[in-house]
SEKOL-418100 format. One record per residue (C-alpha): residue in three letters; x, y, z. Coordinates in steps of 0.02 Angstrom, whole numbers, plus 32768, in hexadecimal, padded with zeros to 4 digits. Layout:
residues N
AlaXYZ ...
***
This chain:
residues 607
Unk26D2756552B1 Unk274075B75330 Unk27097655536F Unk264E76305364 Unk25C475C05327 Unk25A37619527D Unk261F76985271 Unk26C4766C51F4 Unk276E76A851FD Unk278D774A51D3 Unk280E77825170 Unk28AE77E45189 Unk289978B6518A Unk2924793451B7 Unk28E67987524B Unk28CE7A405254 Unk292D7AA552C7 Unk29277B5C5308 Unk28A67BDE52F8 Unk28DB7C2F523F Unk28507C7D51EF Unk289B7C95515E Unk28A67BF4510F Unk28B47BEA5052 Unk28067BD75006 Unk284A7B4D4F98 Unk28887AEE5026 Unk27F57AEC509C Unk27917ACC5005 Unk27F47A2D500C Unk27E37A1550CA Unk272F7A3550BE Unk271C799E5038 Unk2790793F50A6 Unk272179525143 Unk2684792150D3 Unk26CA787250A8 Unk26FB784F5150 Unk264F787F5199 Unk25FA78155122 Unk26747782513E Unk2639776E51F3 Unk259077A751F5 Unk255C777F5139 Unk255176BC5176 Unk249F76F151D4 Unk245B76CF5116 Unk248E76185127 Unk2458761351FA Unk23CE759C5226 Unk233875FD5207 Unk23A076135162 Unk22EE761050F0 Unk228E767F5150 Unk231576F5513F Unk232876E0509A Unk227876F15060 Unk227C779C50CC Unk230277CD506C Unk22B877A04FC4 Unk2220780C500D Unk2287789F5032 Unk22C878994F78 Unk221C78884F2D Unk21F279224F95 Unk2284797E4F8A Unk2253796F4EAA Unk219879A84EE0 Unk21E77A3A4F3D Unk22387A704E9C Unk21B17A514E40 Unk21417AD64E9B Unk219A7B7C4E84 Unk21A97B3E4DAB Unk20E37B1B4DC0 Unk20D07BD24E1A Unk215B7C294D9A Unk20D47BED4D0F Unk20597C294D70 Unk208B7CD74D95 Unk20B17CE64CB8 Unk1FE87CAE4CBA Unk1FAD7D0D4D4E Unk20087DC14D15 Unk1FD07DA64C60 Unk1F157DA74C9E Unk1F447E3C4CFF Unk1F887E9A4C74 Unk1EFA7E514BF7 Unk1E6D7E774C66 Unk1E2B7DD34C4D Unk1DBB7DBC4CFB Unk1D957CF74CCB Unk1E637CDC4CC1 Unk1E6A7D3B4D64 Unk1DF47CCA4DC9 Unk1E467C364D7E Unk1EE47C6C4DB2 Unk1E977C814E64 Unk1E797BC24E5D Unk1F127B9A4E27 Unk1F6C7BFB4EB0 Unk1F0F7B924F26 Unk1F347AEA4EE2 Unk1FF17B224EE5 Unk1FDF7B544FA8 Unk1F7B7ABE4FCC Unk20017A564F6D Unk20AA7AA64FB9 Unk20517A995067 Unk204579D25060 Unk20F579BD4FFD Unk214A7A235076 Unk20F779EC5120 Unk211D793450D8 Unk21D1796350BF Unk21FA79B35170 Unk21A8791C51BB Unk220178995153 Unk22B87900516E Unk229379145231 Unk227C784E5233 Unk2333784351C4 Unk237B78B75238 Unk2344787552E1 Unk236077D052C7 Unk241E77F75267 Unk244078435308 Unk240277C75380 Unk24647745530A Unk250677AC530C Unk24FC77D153C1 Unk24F8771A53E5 Unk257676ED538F Unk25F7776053E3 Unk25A0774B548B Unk25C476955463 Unk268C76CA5471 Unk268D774B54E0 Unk263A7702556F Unk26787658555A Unk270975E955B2 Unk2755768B561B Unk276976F05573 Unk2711779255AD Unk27A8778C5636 Unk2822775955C0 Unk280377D35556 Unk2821785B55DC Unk28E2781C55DE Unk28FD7842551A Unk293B78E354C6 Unk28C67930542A Unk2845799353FF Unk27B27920544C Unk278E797E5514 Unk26CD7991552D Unk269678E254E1 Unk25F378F9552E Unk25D9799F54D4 Unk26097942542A Unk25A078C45447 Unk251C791A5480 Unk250879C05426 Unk257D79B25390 Unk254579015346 Unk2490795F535C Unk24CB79EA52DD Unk252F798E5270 Unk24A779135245 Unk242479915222 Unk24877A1751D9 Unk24CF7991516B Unk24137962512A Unk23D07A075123 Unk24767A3850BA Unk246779A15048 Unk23AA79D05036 Unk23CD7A775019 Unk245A7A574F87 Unk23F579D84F36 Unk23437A4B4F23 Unk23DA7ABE4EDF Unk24157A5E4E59 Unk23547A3B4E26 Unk23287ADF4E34 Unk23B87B1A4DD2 Unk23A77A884D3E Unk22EC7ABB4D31 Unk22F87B654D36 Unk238A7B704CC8 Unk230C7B324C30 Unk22837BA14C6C Unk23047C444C59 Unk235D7BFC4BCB Unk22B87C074B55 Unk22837CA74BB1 Unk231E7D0C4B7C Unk23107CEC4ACF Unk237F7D0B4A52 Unk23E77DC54A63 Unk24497DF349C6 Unk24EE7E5849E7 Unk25507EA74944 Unk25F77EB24950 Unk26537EF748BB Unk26187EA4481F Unk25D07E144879 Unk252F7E0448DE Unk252F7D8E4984 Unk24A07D2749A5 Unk24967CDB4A63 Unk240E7C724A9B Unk24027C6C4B51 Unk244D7D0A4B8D Unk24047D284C2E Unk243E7C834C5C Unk24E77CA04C48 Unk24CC7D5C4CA5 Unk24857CF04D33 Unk251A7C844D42 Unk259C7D174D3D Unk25157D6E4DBE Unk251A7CDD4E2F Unk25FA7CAB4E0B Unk262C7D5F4E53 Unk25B97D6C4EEE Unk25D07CC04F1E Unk268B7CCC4F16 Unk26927D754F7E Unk26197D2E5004 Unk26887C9D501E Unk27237CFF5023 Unk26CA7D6450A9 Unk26877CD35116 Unk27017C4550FF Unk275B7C9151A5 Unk26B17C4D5219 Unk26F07B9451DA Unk279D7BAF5274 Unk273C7C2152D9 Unk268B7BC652EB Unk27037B20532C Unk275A7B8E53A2 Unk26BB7BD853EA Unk26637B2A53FF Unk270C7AED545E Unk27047B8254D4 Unk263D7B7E54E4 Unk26507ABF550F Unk26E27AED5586 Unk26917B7955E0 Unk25EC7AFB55F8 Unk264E7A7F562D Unk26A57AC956AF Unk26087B1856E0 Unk25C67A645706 Unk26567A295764 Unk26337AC257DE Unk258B7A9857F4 Unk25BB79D55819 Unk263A7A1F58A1 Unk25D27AB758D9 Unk25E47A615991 Unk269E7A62598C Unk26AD7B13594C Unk26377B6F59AB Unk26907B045A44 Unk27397B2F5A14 Unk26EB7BE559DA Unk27277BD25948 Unk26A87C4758EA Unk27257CD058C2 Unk27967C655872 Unk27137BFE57E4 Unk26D17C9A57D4 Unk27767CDE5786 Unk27867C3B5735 Unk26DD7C5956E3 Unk27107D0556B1 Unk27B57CBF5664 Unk27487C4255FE Unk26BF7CC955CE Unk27427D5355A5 Unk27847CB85528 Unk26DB7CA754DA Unk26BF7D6254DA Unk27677D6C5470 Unk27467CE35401 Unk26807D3753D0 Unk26DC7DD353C0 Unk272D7D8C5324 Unk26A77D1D52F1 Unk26287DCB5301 Unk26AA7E18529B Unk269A7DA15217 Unk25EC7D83520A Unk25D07E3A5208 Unk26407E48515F Unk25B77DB2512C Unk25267DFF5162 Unk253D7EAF5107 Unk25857E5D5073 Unk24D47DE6506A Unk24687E7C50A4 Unk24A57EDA500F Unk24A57E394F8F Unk23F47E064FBC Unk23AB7EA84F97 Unk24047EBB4EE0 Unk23CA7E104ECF Unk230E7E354ECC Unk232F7EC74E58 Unk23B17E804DEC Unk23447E024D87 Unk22B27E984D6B Unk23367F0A4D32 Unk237F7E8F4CC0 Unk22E47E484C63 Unk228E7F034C6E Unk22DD7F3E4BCF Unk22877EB84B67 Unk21D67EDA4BA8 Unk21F47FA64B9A Unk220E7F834AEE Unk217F7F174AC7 Unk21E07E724AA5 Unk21967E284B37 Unk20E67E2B4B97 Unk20D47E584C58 Unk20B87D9A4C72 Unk215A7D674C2B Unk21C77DF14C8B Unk21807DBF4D2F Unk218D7D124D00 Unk223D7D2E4CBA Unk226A7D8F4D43 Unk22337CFE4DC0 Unk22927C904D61 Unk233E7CEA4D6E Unk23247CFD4E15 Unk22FD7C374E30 Unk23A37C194DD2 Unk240A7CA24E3A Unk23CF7C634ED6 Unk23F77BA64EA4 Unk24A67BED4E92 Unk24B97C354F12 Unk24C07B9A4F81 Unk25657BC14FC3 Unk25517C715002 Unk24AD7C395050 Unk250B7BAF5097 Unk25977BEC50C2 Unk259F7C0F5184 Unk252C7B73519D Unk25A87AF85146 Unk26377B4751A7 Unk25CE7B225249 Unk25B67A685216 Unk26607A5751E4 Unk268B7A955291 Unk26237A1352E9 Unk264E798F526F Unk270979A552A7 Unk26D6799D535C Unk269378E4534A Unk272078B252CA Unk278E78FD5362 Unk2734788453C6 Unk272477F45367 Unk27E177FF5331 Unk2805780053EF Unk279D776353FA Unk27F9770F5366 Unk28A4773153B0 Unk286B76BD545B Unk2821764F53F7 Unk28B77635539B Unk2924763B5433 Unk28C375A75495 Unk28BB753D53EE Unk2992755353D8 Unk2A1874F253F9 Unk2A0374A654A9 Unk2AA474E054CB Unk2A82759054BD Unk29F775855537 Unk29B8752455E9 Unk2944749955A7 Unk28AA745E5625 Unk288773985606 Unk27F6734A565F Unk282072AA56A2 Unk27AF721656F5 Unk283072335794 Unk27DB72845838 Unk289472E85838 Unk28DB739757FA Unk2978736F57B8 Unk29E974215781 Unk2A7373C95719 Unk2AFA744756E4 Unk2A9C74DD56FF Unk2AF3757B56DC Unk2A73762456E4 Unk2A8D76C9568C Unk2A4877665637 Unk2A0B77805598 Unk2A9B77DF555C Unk2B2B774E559D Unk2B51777E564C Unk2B67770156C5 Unk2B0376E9576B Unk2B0C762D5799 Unk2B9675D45785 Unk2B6C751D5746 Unk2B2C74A057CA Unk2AE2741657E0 Unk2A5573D75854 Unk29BE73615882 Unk2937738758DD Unk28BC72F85909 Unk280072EF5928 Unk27CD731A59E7 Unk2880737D5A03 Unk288774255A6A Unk28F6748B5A1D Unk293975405A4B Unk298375B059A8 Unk2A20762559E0 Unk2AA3768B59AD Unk2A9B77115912 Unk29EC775F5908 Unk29F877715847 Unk2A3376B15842 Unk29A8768A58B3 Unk290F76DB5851 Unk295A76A357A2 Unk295E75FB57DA Unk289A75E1580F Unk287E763F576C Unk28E175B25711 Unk287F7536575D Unk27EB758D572B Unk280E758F568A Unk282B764F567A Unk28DE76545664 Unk2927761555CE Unk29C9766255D7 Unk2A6875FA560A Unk2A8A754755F3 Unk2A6B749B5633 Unk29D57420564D Unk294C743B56DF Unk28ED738456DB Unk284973B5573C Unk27D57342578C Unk2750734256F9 Unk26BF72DA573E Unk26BB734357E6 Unk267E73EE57F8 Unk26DF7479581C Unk26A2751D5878 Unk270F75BD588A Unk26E676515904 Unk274076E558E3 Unk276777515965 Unk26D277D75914 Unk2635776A58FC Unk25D77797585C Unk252177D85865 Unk24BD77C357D6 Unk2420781357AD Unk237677D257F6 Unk232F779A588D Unk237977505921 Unk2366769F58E1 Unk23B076C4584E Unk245B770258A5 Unk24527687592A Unk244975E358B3 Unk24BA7643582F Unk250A75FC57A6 Unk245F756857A8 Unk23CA75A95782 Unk236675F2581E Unk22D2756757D8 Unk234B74E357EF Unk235E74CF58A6 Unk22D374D85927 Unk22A375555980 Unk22D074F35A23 Unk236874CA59EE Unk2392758659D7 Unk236175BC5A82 Unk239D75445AEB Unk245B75585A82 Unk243B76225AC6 Unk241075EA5B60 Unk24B175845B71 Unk252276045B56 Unk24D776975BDD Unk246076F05B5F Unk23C776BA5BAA Unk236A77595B98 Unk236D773F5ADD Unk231C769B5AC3 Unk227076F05AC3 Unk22A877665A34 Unk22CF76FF59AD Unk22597745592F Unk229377FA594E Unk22E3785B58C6 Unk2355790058CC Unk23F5791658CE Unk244278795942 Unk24DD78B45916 Unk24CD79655966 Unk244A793F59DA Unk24C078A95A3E Unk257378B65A93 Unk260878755A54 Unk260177D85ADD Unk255777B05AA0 Unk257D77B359FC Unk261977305A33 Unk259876D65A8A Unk251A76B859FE Unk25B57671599C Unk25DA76005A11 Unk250E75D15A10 Unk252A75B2595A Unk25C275325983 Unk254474E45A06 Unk24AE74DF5982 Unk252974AA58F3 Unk25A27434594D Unk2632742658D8 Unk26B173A058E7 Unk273C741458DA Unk273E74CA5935 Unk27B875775900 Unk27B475FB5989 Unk2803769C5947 Unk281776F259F0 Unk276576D25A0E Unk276076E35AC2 Unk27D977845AE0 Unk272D77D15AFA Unk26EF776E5B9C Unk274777725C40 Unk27AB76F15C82 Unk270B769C5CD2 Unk269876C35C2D Unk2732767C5BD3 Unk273C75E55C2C Unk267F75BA5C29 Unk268D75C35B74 Unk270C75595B53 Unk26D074CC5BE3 Unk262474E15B80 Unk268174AA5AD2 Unk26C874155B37 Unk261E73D25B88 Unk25B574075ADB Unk263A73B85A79 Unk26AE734F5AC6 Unk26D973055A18 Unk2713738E59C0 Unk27BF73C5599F Unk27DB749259EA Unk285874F6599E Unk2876759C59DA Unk28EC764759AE Unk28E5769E5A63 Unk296B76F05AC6 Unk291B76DB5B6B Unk297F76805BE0 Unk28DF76305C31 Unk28B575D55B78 Unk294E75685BB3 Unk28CC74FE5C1D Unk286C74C55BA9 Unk28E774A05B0E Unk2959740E5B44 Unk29C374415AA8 Unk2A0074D85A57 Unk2A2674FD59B1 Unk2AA8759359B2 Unk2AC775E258FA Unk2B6E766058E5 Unk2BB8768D585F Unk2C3C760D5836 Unk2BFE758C58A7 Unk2B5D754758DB Unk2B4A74CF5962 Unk2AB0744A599D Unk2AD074325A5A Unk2A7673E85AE3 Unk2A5D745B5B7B Unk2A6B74445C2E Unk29E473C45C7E Unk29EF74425D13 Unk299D74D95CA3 Unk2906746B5C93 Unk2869747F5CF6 
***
């Protein structure tokens, strides 16, 4: 499988483009059934996961429940014929018994319906979990959630799909299918009930009299046709609009987030005024957008307002003529009545519906957004080697670059093609064009697909890279300091003596302290702790994106004379633009545009 463990292919669908709320029923009909086969195409294979028996039985549960659900209101429709009969006959002993009744149907729908929401949270949560694995799988896996930052589409916010809108499609998607499925039953079992209720009604016409069994039936269905197709005209707008909204809510938290990771730069560069009109922008966006959704659901909301309110009338008013006229007893017109309203609200699925499927369809096309964006990198790393820069492990303690050419994603150029070797224990320095430069350590790392050529990379040695912005993760101080190993996995002496090594002392004591490390320390002792982890980790082959631009000359060069007594072994390469990294890179690797060249430097540069 490609783009995950579980997860298949998916196939081809036109993307949709533009806000246009006026889409041809017909056609988003079409779309709609479109988007339902794809969602099921990549998450229906949680049915045939490992725990694919448990799941199954669950679902067979949910079913059996789902059919007891139905059951109930046709069990209290009899009863309320029974109970109003009693009432009507003053028949005290058919009262009381009634009264027990009532309380075995209670008792009953209590269990059946506690025993469903338990068994369809346990579908739901783990279809999520399952789901969210899967993509996670993708997403954060071989640079992809960086990749995928390079690619144009509809897929920005992963961690909001992934997150929030695989949580709603999953158990919107259950609750729908529930809810369509007690439909149908209630509609096939109610549809007898009414059908011997009504009778037969005799109409004369001319010469000839008209005999037709069933009517209220058939008055049901028209009942139900017209609303239904008027409250989907009215809401099928909220399908464009609740997408848009959830793009601009996920923007507007998003960007909220990144302000809050860089709330030390801003408020340093005071930079307050300025995300605050950037927040305004954003909010003014979503303003507009609820503006039109408000509009729409409004329309909705009076429409359903009005429509529920005939609807609890309607089936008294249509089955009171018979009982005014004695054809029928008080029992059978509430029980007829109950029934027509059963069957009305059975068809009515899709006004009930309505808004809720256009929100899951607007999730749904968030992941598929995703998951599409996924597909294409799959496909684009599993091409024509040609097409792309192709990493080959070898058994050789060397990093050979053999025809290397570098661009973007969309063609353009920005390394000519070179070739180099680098071998274990070297000291290289990385030059020239600051695009070239970056790209290239991201080739090596396997994040950048996009050019041509082979990059044969020492595979039994390990390979560190320190960017020139350490990350932070969540946790304690061991945690960050022994980052990407498990803080379990090295000892605790280990840990402070690496801080102690590079100047940070003063934290050696604090390694189970929590809080915000990333706020809480400077930006050299956050470049400090990474070198710790090089010290703690000690990698046979080291990347320094411009790791020591934050040290002084003297910090700089105890850092580096620390990676050459720690690790004396290890091959350096660095991208600086310092004149003092000269002294301790006897070579220099100097990357332009047309030309690239791999020169020694002068023995008198070197300390």
């Amino acid at each position: 499988m490609n783009i995950a463990t579980d997860i298949p292919p998916s196939p081809e669908m036109p993307p949709e483009t533009g806000i246009n709320i006026k889409n041809n029923f017909f056609t988003d009909i079409i779309l709609l059934i479109k988007v339902i086969i794809r969602f099921f195409h990549i998450a229906g294979p949680y049915w045939h996961s490992r725990e694919k028996n448990k799941i199954r039985f669950w679902t067979l549960l949910l079913i059996v429940l789902t059919i007891s659900q139905v059951f109930m209101p046709m069990w209290q429709n009899q009863w309320n014929a029974d109970f109003f009969d009693a009432v009507e006959n003053k028949a005290w002993g058919d009262f009381l018994t009634q009264v027990g009744i009532l309380g075995a149907i209670m008792l009953s729908n209590m269990v059946i319906t506690g025993s469903h929401l338990w068994f369809k949270r346990q579908i739901q949560v783990g279809w999520r979990i399952w789901l969210t694995d899967q993509l996670l799988k993708s997403w954060m896996n071989a640079g992809r959630q960086h990749q995928l930052n390079h690619l144009p589409g509809e897929h920005d916010n992963p961690d909001g799909r992934i997150a929030e809108d695989i949580r709603n499609a999953v158990e919107v998607a259950i609750d729908l299918i529930h809810s369509i499925l007690y439909c149908l039953l209630l509609l096939i079992g109610f549809t007898q009930i009414l059908w011997e209720l009504s009778g037969i009604i005799e109409i004369e016409m001319a010469s000839f009299i008209w005999e037709i069994p069933g009517h209220l039936v058939f008055v049901a269905i028209a009942y139900s046709a017209l609303f239904s197709s008027l409250a989907l005209w009215l809401a099928q707008p909220l399908v464009v609009v609740n997408k848009r909204r959830q793009e601009s809510e996920a923007k507007f938290r998003f960007e909220l987030g990144r302000a809050r990771e860089n709330s030390e730069t801003i408020a340093l560069l005071r930079g307050e005024a300025n995300e605050r009109r950037r927040f305004g922008s954003l909010l003014r966006g979503v303003a507009a957008i609820c503006q039109i959704q408000n509009w729409t659901l409004t329309r909705v909301i009076l429409f359903s307002s009005g429509y529920s309110v005939l609807s609890n009338a309607f089936p008294l008013l249509v089955a009171a003529p018979r009982y005014i006229s004695g054809t029928i007893t008080l029992g059978a017109l509430m029980q007829t009545s109950q029934a027509f309203q059963q069957m009305i609200q059975a068809l009515s699925w899709p006004v009930d519906n309505a808004s809720r499927v256009a929100d899951w369809r607007s999730s749904v096309e968030r992941v598929l957004g995703l998951y599409d964006a996924l597909v294409s990198l799959e496909n684009y790393h599993i091409g024509n080697a040609n097409r792309r820069i192709v990493l080959i492990p070898t058994e050789r303690p060397i990093l050979s670059l053999q025809n290397l050419c570098i661009s973007m994603p969309d063609g353009r150029m920005i390394l000519s093609c070179f070739n180099a070797e680098v071998h274990a224990g070297e000291r290289i320095l990385i030059q020239g064009d600051s695009e070239a430069t970056v790209k290239l350590f991201k080739v090596i790392g396997g994040l950048w697909p996009w050019g041509n050529g082979v990059v044969e990379l020492p595979g039994a040695a390990t390979i560190f890279f320190l960017p020139q912005q350490p990350y932070v993760p969540k946790g304690n101080l061991r945690a960050i300091v022994s980052y990407p190993t498990p803080s379990h996995g090295i000892d605790d002496a280990e840990l402070r003596a690496a801080l102690e090594r590079v100047g940070l002392n003063s934290l050696a004591g604090r390694l189970d302290e929590g809080g915000n490390w990333e706020q809480v320390l400077t930006v050299g002792e956050l470049q400090r702790i990474a070198f710790a982890r090089i010290l703690l980790h000690k990698p046979q082959w080291i990347f320094l994106d411009e790791a020591t631009d934050v040290f002084d000359p003297s910090e700089e060069e105890a850092m580096m004379r620390l990676l050459e007594q720690e690790l004396p072994n290890s091959a350096i390469l660095t991208i600086g633009f310092r004149a003092t990294l000269d002294a301790y890179h006897p070579r220099r690797l100097l990357l332009g545009h047309n030309k690239t060249v791999l020169s020694d430097l002068p023995k008198s540069t070197h300390r």
